[in-house]
C-alpha positions as a LaTeX table, in Angstrom:
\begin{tabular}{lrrr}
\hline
Residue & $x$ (\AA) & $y$ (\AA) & $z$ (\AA) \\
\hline
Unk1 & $-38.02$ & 9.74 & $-8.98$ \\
Unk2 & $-40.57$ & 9.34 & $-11.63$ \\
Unk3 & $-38.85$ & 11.09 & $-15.07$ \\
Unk4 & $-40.54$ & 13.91 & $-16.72$ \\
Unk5 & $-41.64$ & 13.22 & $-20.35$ \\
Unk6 & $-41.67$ & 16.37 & $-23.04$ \\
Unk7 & $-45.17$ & 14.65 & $-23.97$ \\
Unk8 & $-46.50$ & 15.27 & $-20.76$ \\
Unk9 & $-45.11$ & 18.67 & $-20.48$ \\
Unk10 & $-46.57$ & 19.50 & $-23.98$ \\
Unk11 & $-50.23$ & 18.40 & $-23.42$ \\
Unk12 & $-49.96$ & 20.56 & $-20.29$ \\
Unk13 & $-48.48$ & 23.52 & $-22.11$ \\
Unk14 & $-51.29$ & 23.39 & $-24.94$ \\
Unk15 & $-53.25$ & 26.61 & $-23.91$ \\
Unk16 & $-50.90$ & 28.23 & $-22.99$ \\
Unk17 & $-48.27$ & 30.40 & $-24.89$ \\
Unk18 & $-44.93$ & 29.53 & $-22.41$ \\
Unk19 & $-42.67$ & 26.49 & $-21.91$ \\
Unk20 & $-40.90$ & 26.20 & $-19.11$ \\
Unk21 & $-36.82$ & 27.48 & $-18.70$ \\
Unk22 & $-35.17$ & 24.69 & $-19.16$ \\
Unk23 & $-36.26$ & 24.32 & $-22.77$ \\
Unk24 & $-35.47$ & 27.70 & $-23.60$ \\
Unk25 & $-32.04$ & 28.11 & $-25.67$ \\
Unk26 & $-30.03$ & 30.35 & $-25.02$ \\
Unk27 & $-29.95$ & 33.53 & $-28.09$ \\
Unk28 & $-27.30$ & 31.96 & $-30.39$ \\
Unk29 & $-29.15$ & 28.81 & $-30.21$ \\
Unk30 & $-32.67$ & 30.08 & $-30.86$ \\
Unk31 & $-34.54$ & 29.00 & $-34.13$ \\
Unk32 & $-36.00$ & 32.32 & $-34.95$ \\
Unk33 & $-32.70$ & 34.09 & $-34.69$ \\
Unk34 & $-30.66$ & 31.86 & $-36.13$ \\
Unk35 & $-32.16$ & 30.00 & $-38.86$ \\
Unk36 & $-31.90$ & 31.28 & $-42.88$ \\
Unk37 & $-35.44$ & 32.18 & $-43.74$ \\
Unk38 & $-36.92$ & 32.12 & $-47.29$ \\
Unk39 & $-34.03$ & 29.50 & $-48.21$ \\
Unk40 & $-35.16$ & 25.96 & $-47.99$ \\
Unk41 & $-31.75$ & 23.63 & $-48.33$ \\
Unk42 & $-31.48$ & 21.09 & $-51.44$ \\
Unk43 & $-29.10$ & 19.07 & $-50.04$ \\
Unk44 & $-27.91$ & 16.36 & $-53.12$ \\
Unk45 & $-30.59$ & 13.90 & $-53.97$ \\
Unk46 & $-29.67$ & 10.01 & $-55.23$ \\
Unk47 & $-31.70$ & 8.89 & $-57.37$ \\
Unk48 & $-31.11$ & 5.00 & $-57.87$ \\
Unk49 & $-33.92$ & 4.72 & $-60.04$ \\
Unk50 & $-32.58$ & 6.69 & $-62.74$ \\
Unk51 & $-29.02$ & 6.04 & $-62.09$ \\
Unk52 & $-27.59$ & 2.18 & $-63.42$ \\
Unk53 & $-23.97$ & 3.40 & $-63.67$ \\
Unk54 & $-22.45$ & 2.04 & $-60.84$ \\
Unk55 & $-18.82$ & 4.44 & $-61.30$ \\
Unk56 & $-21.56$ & 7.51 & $-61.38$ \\
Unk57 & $-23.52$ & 6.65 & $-58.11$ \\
Unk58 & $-19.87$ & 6.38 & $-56.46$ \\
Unk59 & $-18.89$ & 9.77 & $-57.70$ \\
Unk60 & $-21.97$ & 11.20 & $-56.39$ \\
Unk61 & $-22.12$ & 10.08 & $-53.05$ \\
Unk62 & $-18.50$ & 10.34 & $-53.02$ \\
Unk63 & $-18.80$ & 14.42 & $-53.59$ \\
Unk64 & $-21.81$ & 14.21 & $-51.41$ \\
Unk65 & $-20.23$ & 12.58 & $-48.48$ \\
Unk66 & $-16.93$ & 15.06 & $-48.77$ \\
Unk67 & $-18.97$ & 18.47 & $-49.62$ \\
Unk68 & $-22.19$ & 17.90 & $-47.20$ \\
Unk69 & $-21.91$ & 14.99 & $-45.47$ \\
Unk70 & $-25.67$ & 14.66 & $-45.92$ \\
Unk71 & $-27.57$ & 13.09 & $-49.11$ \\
Unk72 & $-31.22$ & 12.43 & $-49.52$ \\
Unk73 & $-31.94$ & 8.67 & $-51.30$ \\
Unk74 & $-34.88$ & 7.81 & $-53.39$ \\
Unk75 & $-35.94$ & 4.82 & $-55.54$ \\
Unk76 & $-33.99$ & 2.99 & $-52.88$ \\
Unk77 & $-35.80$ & $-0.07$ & $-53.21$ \\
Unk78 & $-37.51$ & $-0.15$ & $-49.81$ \\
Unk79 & $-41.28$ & $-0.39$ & $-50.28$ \\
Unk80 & $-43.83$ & 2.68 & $-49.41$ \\
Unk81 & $-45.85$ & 0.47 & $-47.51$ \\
Unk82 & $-42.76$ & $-1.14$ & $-45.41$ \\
Unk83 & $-41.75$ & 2.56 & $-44.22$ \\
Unk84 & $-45.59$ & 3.69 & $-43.62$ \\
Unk85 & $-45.98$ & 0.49 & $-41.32$ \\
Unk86 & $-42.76$ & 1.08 & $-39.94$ \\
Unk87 & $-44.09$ & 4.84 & $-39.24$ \\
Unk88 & $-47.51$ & 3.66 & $-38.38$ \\
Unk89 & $-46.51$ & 1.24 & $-35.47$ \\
Unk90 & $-44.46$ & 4.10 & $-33.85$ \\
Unk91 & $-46.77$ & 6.11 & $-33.75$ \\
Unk92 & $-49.01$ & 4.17 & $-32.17$ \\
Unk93 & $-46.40$ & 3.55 & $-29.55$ \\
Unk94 & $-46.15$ & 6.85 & $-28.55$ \\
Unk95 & $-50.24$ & 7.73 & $-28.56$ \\
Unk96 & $-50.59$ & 4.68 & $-26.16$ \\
Unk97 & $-51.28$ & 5.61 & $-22.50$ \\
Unk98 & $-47.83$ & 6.76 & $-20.61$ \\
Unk99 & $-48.09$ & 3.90 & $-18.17$ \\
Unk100 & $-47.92$ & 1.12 & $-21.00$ \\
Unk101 & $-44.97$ & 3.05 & $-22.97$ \\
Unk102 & $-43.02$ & 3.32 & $-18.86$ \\
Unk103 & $-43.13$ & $-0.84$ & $-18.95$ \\
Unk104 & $-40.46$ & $-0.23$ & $-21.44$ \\
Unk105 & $-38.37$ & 2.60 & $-20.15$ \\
Unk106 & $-34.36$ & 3.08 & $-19.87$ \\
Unk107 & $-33.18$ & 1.71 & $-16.24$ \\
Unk108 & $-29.88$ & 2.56 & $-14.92$ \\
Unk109 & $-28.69$ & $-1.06$ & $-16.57$ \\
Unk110 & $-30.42$ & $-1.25$ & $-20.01$ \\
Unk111 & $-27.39$ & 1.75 & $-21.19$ \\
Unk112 & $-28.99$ & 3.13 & $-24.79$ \\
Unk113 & $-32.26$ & 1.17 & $-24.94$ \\
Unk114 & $-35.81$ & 1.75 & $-23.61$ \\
Unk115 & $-37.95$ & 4.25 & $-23.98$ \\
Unk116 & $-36.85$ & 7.94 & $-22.55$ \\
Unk117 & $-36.13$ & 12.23 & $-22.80$ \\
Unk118 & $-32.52$ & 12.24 & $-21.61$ \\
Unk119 & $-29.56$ & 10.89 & $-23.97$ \\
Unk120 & $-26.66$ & 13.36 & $-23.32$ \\
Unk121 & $-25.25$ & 15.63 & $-20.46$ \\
Unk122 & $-27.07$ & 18.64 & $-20.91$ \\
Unk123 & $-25.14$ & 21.70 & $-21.12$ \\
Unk124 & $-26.11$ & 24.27 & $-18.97$ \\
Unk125 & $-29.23$ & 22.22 & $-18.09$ \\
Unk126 & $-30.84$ & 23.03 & $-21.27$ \\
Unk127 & $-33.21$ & 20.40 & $-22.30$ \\
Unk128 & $-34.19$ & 19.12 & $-26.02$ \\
Unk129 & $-38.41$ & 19.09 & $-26.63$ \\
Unk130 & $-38.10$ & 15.09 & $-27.48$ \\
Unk131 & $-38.98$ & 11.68 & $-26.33$ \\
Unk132 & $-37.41$ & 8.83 & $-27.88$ \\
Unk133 & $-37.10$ & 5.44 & $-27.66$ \\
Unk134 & $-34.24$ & 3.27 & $-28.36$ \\
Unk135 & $-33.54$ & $-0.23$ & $-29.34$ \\
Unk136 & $-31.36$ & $-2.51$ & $-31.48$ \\
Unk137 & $-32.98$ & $-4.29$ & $-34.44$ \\
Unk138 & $-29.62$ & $-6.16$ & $-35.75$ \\
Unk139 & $-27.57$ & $-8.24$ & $-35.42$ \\
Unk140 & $-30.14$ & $-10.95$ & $-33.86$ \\
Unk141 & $-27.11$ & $-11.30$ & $-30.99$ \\
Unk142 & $-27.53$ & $-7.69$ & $-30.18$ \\
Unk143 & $-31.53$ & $-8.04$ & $-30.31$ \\
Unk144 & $-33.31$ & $-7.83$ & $-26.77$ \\
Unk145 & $-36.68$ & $-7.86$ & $-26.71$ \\
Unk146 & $-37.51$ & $-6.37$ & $-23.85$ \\
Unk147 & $-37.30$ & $-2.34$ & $-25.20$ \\
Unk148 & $-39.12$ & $-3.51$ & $-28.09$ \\
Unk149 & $-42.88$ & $-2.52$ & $-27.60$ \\
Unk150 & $-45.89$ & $-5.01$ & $-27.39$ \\
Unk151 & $-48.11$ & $-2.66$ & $-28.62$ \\
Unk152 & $-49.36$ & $-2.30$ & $-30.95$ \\
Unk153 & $-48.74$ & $-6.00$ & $-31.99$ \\
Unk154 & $-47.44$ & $-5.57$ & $-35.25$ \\
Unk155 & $-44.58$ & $-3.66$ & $-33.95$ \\
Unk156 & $-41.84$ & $-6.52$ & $-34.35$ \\
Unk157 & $-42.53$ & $-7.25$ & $-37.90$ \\
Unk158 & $-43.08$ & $-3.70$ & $-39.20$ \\
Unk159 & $-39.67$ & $-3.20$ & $-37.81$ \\
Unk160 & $-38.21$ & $-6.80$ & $-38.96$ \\
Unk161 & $-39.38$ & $-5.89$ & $-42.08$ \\
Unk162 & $-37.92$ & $-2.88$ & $-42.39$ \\
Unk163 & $-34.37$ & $-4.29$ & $-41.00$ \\
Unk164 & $-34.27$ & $-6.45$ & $-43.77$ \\
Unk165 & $-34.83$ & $-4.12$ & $-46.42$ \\
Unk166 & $-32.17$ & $-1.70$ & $-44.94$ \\
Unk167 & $-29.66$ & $-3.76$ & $-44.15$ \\
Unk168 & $-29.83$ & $-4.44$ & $-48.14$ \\
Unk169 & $-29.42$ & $-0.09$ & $-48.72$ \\
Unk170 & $-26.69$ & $-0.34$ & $-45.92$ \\
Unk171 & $-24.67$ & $-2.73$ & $-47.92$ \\
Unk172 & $-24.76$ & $-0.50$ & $-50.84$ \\
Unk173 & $-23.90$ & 2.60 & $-49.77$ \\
Unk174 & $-20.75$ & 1.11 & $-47.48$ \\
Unk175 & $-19.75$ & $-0.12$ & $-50.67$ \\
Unk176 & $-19.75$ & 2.60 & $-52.54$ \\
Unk177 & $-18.72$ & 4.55 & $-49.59$ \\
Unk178 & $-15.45$ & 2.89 & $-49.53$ \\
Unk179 & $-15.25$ & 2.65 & $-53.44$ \\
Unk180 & $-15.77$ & 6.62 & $-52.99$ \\
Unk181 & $-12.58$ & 6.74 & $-50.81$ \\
Unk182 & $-10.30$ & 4.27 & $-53.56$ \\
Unk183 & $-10.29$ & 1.41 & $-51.15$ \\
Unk184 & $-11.92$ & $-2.29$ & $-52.32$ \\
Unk185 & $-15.65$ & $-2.65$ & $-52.00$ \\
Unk186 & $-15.96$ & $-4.38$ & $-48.71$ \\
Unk187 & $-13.05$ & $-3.06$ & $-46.79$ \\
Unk188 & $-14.93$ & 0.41 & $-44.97$ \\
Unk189 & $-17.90$ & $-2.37$ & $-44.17$ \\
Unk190 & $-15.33$ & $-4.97$ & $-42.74$ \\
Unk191 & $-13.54$ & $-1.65$ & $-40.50$ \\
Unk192 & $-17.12$ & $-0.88$ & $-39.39$ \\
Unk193 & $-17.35$ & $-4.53$ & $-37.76$ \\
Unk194 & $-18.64$ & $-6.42$ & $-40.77$ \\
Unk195 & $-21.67$ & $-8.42$ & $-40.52$ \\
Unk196 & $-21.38$ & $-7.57$ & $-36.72$ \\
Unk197 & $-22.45$ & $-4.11$ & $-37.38$ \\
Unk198 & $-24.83$ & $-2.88$ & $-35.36$ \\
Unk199 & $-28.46$ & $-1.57$ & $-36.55$ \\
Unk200 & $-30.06$ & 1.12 & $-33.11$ \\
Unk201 & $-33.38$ & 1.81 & $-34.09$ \\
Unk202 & $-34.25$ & 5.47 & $-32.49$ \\
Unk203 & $-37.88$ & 6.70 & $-32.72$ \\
Unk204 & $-37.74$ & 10.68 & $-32.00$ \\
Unk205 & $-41.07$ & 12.03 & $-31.11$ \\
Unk206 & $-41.35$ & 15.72 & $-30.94$ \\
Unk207 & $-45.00$ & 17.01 & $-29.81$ \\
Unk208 & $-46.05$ & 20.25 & $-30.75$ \\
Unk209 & $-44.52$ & 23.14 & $-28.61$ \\
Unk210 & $-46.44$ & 26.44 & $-28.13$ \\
Unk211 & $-42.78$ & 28.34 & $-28.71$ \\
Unk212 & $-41.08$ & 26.46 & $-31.67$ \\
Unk213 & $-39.11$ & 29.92 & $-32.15$ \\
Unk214 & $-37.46$ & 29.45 & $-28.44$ \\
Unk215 & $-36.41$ & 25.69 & $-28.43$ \\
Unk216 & $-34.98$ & 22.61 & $-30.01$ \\
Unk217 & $-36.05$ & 18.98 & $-30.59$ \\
Unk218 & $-32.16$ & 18.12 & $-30.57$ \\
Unk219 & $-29.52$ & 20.16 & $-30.24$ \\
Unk220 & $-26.85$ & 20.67 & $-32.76$ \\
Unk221 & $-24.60$ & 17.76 & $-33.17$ \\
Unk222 & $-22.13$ & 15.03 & $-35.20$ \\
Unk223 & $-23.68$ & 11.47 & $-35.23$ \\
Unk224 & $-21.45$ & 9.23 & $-33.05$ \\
Unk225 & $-22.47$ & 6.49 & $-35.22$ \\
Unk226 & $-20.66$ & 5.43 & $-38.70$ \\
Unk227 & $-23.67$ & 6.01 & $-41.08$ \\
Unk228 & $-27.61$ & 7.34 & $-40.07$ \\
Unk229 & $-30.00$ & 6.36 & $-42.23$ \\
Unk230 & $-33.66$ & 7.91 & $-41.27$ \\
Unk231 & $-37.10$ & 8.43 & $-42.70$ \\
Unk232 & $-39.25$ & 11.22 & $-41.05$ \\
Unk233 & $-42.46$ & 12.27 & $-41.11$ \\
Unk234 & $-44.16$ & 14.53 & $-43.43$ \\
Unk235 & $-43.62$ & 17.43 & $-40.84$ \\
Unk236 & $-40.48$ & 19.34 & $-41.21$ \\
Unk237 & $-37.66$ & 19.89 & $-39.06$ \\
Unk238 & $-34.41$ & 18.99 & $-39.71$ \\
Unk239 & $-31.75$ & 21.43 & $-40.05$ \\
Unk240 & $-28.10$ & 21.39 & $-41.42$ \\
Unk241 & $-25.70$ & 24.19 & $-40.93$ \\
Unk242 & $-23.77$ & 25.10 & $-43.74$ \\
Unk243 & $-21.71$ & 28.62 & $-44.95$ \\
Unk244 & $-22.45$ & 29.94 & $-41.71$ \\
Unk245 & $-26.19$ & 29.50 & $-41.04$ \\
Unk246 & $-28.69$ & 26.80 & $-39.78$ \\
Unk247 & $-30.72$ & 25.99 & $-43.15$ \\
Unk248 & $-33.96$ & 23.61 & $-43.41$ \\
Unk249 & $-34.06$ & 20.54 & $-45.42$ \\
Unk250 & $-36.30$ & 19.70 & $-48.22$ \\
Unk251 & $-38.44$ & 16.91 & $-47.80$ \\
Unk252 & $-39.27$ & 14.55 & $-50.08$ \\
Unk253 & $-41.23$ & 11.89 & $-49.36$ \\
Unk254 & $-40.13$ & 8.07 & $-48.78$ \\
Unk255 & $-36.70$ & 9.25 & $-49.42$ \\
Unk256 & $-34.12$ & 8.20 & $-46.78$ \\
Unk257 & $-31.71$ & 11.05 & $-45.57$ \\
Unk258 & $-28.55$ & 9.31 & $-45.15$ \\
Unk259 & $-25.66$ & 11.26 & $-42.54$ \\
Unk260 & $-21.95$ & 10.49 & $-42.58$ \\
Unk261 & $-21.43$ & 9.81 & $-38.84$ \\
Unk262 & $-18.12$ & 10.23 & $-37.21$ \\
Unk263 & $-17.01$ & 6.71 & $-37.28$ \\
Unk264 & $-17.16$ & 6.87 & $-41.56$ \\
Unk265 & $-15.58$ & 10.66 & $-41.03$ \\
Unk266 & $-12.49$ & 8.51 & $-38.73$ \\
Unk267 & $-12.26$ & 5.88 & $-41.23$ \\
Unk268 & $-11.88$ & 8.01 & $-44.25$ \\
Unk269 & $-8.89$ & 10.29 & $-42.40$ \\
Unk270 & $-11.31$ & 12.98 & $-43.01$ \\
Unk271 & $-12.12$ & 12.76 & $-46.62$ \\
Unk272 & $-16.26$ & 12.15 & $-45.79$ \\
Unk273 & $-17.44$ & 15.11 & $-43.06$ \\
Unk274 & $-19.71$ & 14.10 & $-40.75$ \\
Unk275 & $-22.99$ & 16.26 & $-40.77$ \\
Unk276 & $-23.68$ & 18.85 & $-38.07$ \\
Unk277 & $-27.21$ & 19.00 & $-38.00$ \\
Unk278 & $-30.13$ & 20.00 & $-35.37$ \\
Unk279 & $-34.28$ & 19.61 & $-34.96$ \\
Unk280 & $-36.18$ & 22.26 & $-34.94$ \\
Unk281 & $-40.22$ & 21.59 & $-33.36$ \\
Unk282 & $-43.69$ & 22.74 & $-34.64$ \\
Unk283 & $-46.19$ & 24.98 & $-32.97$ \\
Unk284 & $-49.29$ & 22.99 & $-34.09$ \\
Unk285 & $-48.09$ & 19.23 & $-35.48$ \\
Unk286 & $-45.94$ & 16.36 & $-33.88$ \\
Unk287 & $-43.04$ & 15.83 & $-36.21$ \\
Unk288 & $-41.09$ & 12.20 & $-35.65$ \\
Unk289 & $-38.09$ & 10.80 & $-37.38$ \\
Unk290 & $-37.22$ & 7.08 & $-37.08$ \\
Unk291 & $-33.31$ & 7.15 & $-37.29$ \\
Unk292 & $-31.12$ & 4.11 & $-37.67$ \\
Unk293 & $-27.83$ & 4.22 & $-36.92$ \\
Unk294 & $-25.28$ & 1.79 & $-37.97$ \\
Unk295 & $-22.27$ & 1.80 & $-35.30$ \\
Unk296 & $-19.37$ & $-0.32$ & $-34.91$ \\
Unk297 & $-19.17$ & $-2.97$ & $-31.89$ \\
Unk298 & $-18.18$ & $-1.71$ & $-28.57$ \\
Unk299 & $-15.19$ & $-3.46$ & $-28.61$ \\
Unk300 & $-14.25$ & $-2.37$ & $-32.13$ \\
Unk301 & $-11.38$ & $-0.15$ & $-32.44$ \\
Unk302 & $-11.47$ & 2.41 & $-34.90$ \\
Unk303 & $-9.61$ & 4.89 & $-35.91$ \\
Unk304 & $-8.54$ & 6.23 & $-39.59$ \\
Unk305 & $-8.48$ & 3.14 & $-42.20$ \\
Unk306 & $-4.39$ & 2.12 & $-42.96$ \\
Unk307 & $-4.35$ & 2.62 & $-47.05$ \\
Unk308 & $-5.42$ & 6.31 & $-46.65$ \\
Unk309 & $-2.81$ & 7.17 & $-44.29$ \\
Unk310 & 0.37 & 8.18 & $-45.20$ \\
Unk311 & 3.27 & 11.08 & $-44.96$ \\
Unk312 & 1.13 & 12.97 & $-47.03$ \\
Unk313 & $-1.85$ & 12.76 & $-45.14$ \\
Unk314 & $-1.54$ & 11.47 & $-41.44$ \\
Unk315 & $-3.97$ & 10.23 & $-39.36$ \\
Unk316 & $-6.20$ & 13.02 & $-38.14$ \\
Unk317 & $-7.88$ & 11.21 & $-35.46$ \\
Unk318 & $-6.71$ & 8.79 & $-32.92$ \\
Unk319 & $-7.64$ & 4.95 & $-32.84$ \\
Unk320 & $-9.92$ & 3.90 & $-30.12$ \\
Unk321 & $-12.90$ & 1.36 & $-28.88$ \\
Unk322 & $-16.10$ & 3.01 & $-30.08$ \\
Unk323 & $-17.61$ & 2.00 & $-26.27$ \\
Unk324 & $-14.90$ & 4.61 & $-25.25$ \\
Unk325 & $-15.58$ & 7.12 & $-28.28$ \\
Unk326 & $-19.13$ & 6.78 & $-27.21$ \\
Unk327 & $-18.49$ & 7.64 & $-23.39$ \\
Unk328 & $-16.34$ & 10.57 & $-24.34$ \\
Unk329 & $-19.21$ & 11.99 & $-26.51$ \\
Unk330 & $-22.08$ & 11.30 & $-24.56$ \\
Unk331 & $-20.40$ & 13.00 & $-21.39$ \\
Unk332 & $-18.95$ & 16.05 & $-23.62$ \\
Unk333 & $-14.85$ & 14.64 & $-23.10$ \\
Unk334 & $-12.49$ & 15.48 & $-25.16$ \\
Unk335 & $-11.84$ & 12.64 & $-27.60$ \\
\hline
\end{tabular}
């Protein structure tokens, strides 16, 4: 059976002022009702620019990470240009004609990668107003080809380009990360799989939905991963919940929004907090996001790092393969 994309169901749903059920949250879920109006969130902003004290940059994504779990980054050292082509050749991607994005799509084999609208079990049935597509961009033994697009051709090195330049932030912020924590500068990256770490490119593309008050790009969640980093589009959208209400995000342009991810939130024995955090969708504009997340191996066991557990403070969480942390998630298991 032929899979329904939100894309198609939006460019139907363009004249009219319904969307049909199954996108439809339930009350406690819905935008309008539940989002802090008037208030537009300021989560803590990195400025690496500005900042050449290395001890001060730790502190401050050290408080960031523990108090948020969400930090915005800017003067980060990746070009303008590499994240507008980077932005540029997904969108392209997604204009081109539905046949030529299907050549690419998820099969029951290709797990994460391809393009799609399904990632999770869907509770209740309820479905997010998103398309994505999925696909690893490092290391080159986790590269396949195959669910990256053709089209438009300078897909691959927009996105090599960009790989190289984050995997450069990546090291950076791991490092201070585990600095952050009191541990030596390499041991949080080296728990997280090293130079085996894995980079999942994620394009979300959310088209314009006649009732943006009614339903949700993605529902609210953790990241499974260790660390998201993730540029979006001028178009706003992403939400973070925090003293008891869903708030909206500043943007600032070209700055990457970094989220602690449960795998860094394991690690640290609790000390970082992984971000809950949800999309909301627009009524006239498509807003996109092009998340990376950095996970762990499959076969990588993680669980809380040994030098921060003691009789003081025991491990909070248990140790496990992140292929099995990643099953348990995805199909809504306890963990």
């Amino acid at each position: 059976m032929e899979a329904v994309r939100v894309q198609s169901i939006a460019s139907l749903s363009n004249h009219t002022d319904t969307i049909p059920s199954e996108f439809i949250r339930s009350e406690n879920e819905q935008p309008a009702a539940t989002t802090l109006h008037g208030v537009v969130l300021e989560v803590p902003v990195i400025d690496l620019g500005r900042l050449t004290d290395e001890k001060t940059i730790v502190e401050l994504i050290s408080e960031a990470s523990r108090d948020w779990g969400i930090f915005q980054v800017v003067n980060h050292g990746i070009p303008d240009q590499t994240i507008s082509n980077l932005q540029r050749v997904g969108q392209e991607f997604f204009e081109l004609p539905r046949a030529e994005k299907e050549l690419i799509a998820k099969t029951p084999d290709s797990g994460i990668e391809g393009y799609g609208t399904t990632l999770q079990k869907e509770v209740e049935g309820k479905k997010g107003w998103v398309d994505h597509l999925f696909h690893k961009i490092w290391p080159p033994s986790s590269v396949n080809h195959q669910f990256w697009p053709k089209n438009p051709p300078s897909y691959r090195e927009a996105n090599e380009e960009y790989c190289e330049r984050l995997r450069e932030v990546y090291d950076k912020l791991i490092k201070w990360l585990s600095l952050g924590v009191g541990l030596e500068e390499q041991e949080m990256k080296v728990a997280m799989g090293g130079e085996d770490t894995v980079f999942l490119m994620k394009i979300n593309y959310y088209p314009p939905c006649p009732r943006p008050d009614l339903a949700l790009g993605v529902v609210a969640h953790t990241d499974m991963s260790g660390l998201t980093i993730l540029v979006p589009n001028q178009v706003p959208g992403l939400q973070v919940f925090r003293d008891g209400h869903w708030h909206d995000v500043k943007y600032i342009p070209n700055a990457l929004i970094v989220h602690i991810g449960d795998q860094i939130e394991i690690l640290s024995n609790g000390q970082y907090k992984a971000v809950f955090h949800r999309t909301t969708v627009n009524k006239n504009c498509t807003r996109m996001s092009w998340p990376v997340f950095l996970e762990p191996p499959a076969e990588l066991e993680i669980g809380p790092i040994a030098k921060l557990v003691s009789e003081q403070t025991p491990a909070k969480y248990k140790t496990k393969k992140y292929k099995d942390y990643v099953y348990c998630k995805l199909n809504k298991l306890p963990q």
